[in-house]
C-alpha positions in Angstrom: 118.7 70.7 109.5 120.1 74.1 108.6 119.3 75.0 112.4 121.4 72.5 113.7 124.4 73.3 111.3 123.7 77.2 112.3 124.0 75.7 116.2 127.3 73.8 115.6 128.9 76.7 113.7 127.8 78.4 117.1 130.2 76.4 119.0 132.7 76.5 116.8 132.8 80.5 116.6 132.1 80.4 120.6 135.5 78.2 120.9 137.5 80.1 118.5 136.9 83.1 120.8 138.0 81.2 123.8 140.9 80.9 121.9 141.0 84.3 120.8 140.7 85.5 125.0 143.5 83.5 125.9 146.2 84.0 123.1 144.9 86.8 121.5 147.7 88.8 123.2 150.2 87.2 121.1 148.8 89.1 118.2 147.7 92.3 120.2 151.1 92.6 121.0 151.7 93.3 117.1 148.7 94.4 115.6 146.9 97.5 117.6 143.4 97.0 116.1 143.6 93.0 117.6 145.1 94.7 120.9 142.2 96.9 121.4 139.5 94.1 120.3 141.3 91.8 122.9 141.8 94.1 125.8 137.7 95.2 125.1 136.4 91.4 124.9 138.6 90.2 128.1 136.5 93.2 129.8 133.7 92.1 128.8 134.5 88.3 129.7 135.2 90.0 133.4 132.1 91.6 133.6 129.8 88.6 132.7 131.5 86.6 135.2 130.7 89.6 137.6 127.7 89.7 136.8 126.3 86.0 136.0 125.9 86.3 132.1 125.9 84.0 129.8 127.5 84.8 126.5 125.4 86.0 123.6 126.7 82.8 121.8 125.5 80.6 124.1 121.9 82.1 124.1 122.3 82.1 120.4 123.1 78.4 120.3 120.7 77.5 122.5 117.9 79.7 120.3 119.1 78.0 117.1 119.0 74.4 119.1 115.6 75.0 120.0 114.3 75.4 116.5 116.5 72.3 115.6 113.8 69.5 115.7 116.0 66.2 116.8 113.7 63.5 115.3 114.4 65.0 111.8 118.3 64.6 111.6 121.0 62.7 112.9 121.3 64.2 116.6 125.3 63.9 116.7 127.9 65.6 115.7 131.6 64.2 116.7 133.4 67.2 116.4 130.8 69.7 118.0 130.6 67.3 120.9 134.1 67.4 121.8 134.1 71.3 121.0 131.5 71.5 123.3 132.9 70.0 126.5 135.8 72.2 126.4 133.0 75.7 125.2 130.7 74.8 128.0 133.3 73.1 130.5 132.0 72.2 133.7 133.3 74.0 136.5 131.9 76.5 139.5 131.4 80.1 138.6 133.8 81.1 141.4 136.6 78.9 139.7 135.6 80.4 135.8 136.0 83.9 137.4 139.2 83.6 138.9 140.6 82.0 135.9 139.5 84.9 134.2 141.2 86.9 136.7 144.0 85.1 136.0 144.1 85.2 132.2 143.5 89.3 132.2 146.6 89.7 135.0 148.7 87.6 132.8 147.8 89.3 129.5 148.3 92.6 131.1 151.8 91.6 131.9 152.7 90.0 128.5 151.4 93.9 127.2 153.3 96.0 129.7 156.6 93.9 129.4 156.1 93.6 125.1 156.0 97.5 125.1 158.9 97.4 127.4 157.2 99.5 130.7 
């Protein structure tokens, strides 16, 4: 059982930094510590698309769901399943990458224009 918890506390970190990549700039824009953390993790978000890696949260998850024997525990979990769908969306690597494009040339913007360059 405490495997599976460990797994759904997985996605649940894993989504938190989804939300962290996309409007952590609203923060970085303030703080310089969060600014440097963001810019850093949406480079490293580019280079895993570049490269075809999967986050270390997701082999984490999958490690921890792996020890998770199903036939002792209830196998659902409402929230996590939701969570989930939106961590692990489906869509082609070609459309994730460009997203990501997309999300680093607008946070650069929102940077540049809050420091007034």
């Amino acid at each position: 059982m405490s495997y599976k918890v460990a797994a759904d506390f997985v996605v649940l970190v894993h989504f938190l930094w989804i939300v962290f990549l996309i409007s952590g700039v609203f923060i970085g824009r303030k703080v310089r510590s969060v600014k440097i953390l963001h810019i850093a993790a949406l480079g490293f978000a580019v280079i895993m698309q570049i490269f075809g890696w999967y986050c270390p949260l997701t082999h984490l998850e999958f490690w921890l769901r792996q020890r998770h024997d199903p036939a002792l525990a209830y196998s659902g979990s409402f929230i996590i399943h939701y969570v989930e769908k939106i961590v692990y969306i489906q869509l082609s690597p070609v459309i994730i990458f460009v997203l990501t494009l997309i999300l680093v040339v607008m946070t650069t913007y929102i940077y540049f224009k809050g420091n007034g360059k």
